[in-house]
C-alpha positions as CSV (number, residue, x, y, z in Angstrom):
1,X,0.0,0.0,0.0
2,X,3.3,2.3,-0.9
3,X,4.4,3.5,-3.6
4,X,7.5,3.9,-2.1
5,X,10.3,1.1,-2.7
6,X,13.6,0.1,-1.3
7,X,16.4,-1.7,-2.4
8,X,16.8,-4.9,-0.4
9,X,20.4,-5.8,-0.9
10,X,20.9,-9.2,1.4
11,X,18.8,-10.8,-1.2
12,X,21.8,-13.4,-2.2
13,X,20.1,-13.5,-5.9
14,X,23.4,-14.4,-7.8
15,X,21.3,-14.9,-11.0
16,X,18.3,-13.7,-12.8
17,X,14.7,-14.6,-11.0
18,X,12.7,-17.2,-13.5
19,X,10.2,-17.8,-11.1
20,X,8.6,-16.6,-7.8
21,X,5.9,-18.1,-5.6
22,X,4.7,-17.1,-2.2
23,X,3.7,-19.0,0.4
24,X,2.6,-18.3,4.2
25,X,4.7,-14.8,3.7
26,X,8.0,-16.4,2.6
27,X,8.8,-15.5,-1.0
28,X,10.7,-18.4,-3.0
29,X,12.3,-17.3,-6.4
30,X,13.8,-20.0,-8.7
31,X,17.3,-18.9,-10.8
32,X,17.4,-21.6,-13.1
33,X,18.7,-25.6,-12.8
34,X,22.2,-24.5,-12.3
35,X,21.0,-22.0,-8.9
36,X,19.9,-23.0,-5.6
37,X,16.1,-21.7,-5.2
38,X,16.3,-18.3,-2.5
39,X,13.9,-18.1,0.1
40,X,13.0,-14.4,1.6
41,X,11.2,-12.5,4.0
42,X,10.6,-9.7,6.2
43,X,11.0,-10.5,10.0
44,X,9.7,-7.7,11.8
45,X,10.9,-9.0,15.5
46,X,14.4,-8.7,14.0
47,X,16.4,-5.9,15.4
48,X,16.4,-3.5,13.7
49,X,13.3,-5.4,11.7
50,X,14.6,-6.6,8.2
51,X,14.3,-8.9,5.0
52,X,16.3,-12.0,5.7
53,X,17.2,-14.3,2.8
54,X,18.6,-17.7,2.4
55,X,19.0,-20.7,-0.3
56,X,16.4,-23.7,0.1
57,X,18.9,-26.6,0.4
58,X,20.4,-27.1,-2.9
59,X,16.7,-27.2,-4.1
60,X,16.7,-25.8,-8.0
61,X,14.4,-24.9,-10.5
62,X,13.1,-23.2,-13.6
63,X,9.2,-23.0,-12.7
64,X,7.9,-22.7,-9.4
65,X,4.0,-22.7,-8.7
66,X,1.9,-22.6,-5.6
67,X,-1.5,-24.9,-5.9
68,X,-3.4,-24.7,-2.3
69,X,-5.1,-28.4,-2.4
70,X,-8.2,-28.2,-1.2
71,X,-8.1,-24.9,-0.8
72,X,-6.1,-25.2,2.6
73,X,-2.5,-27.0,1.7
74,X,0.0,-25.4,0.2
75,X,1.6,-27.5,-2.1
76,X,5.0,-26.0,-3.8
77,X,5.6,-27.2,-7.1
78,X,8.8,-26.8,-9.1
79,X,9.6,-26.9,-12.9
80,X,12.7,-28.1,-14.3
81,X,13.7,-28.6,-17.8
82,X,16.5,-31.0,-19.3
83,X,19.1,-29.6,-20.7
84,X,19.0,-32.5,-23.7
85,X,16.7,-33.3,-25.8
86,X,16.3,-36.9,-24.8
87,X,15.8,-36.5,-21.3
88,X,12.2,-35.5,-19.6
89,X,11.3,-32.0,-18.0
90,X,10.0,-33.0,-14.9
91,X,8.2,-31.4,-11.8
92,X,8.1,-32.3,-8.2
93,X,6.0,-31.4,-5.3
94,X,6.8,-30.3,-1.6
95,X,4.0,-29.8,1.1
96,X,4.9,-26.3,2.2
97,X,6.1,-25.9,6.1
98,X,5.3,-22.9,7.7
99,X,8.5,-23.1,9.8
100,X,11.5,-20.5,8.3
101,X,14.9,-22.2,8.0
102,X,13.9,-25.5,7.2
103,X,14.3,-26.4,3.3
104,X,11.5,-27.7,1.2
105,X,11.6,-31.8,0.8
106,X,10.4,-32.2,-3.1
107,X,9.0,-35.6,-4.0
108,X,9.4,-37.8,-6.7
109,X,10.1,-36.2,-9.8
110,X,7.5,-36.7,-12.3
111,X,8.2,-36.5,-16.3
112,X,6.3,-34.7,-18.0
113,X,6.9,-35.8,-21.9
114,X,10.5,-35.3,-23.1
115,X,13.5,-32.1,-23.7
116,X,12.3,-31.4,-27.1
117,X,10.2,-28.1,-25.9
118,X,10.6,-26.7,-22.3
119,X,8.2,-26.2,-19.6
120,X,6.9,-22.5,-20.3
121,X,4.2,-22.5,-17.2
122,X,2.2,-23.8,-14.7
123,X,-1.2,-23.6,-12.8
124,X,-4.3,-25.0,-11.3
125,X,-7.4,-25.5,-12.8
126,X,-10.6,-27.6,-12.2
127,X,-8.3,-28.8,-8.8
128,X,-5.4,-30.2,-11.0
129,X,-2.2,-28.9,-11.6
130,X,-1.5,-28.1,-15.7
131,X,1.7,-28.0,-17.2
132,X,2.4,-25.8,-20.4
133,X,5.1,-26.7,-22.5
134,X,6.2,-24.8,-26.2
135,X,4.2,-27.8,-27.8
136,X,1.6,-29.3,-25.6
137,X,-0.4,-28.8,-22.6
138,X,-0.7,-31.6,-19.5
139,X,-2.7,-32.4,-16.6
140,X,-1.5,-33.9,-13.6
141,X,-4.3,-36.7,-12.6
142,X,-2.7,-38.7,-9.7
143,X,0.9,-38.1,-10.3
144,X,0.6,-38.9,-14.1
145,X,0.8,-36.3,-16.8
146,X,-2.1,-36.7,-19.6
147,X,-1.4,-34.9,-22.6
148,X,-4.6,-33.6,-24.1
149,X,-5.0,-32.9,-26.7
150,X,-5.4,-30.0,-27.8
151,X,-3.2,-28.9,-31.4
152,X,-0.6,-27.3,-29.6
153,X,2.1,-29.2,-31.4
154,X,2.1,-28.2,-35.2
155,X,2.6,-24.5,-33.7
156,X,5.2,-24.5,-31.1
157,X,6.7,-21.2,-29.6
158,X,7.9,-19.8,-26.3
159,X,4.9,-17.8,-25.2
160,X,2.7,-20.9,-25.1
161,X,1.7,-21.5,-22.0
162,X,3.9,-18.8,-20.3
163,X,0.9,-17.2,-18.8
164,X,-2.5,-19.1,-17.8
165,X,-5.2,-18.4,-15.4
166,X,-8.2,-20.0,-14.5
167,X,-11.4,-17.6,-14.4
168,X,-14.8,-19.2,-13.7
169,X,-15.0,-22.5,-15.5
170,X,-12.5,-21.6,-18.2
171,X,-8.6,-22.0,-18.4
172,X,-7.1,-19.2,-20.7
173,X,-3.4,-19.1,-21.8
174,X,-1.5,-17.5,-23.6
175,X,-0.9,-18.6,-27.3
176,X,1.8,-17.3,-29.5
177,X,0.8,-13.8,-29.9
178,X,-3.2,-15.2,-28.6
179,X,-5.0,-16.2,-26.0
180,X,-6.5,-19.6,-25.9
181,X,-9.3,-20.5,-23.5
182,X,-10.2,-24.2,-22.4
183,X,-13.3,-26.0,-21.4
184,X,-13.3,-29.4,-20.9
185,X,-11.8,-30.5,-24.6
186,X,-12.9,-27.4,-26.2
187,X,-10.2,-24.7,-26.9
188,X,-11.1,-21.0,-28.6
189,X,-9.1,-18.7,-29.8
């Protein structure tokens, strides 16, 4: 409620942010596969109060998404993309603890089709976590990606599924230079 803004420089960023996802007032912001995911936030009962930052583990990631199961758990997923083509992308889950200082466990990693197009986005929709990839979008039912289908593939680009947002009972991301939106098996552009 400021329009006022400060330079907080104890951040420990030592790359560029690709991601950020909040959770119970602790900020997490992905720098890539090669980065440890930072974790920050503002202690006021620190003296003087200040923003206090630290890595999660050696925890690292492209993507990083927050999808409130059930409305009430906060699940954190990450995003991480091969670096070769014949490797998977893959995501993981960690159930989010509200205690600061102790590093997110991530499950099993999931794969979610192969390197050929990277994972460009993530979000929740109908209670399911989607994953957007330059040439296809999945849907997380139980742990295992479904591809639908959808026509993604004859157009791939690196906007696809960059941004997406579910409003009401449709999903709408973004499309090349569109916006698609998605009910059930139906997509408009």
């Amino acid at each position: 409620d400021t329009r006022q803004w400060n330079v907080i420089a104890t951040t420990g960023l030592t790359k560029p942010a690709t991601a950020v996802a909040l959770v119970n007032n602790i900020a997490y912001i992905a720098q890539g596969n090669a980065t440890n995911i930072r974790r920050i936030r503002f202690n006021p009962a620190a003296a003087p109060p200040a923003h206090e930052g630290a890595d999660d583990g050696t925890n690292k990631a492209d993507l990083l998404y927050t999808h409130y199961v059930g409305g009430t758990e906060a699940v954190l997923w990450k995003a991480s993309n091969s670096s070769t083509v014949h490797d998977s992308n893959k995501i993981a889950r960690a159930v989010h603890t509200t205690t600061w200082g102790t590093n997110l466990t991530f499950g099993t990693e999931i794969a979610v089709g192969d390197g050929t197009f990277p994972i460009t986005g993530l979000t929740d929709y109908d209670g399911n976590l989607y994953v957007f990839k330059q040439d296809s979008v999945w849907k997380i039912i139980s742990d295992k990606p479904e591809k639908l289908a959808v026509g993604l593939g004859t157009s791939p680009d690196e906007n696809n599924g960059r941004t997406a947002q579910a409003l009401g009972l449709f999903l709408y991301f973004s499309y090349m230079a569109s916006v698609e939106r998605l009910y059930g098996s139906t997509l408009d552009d």
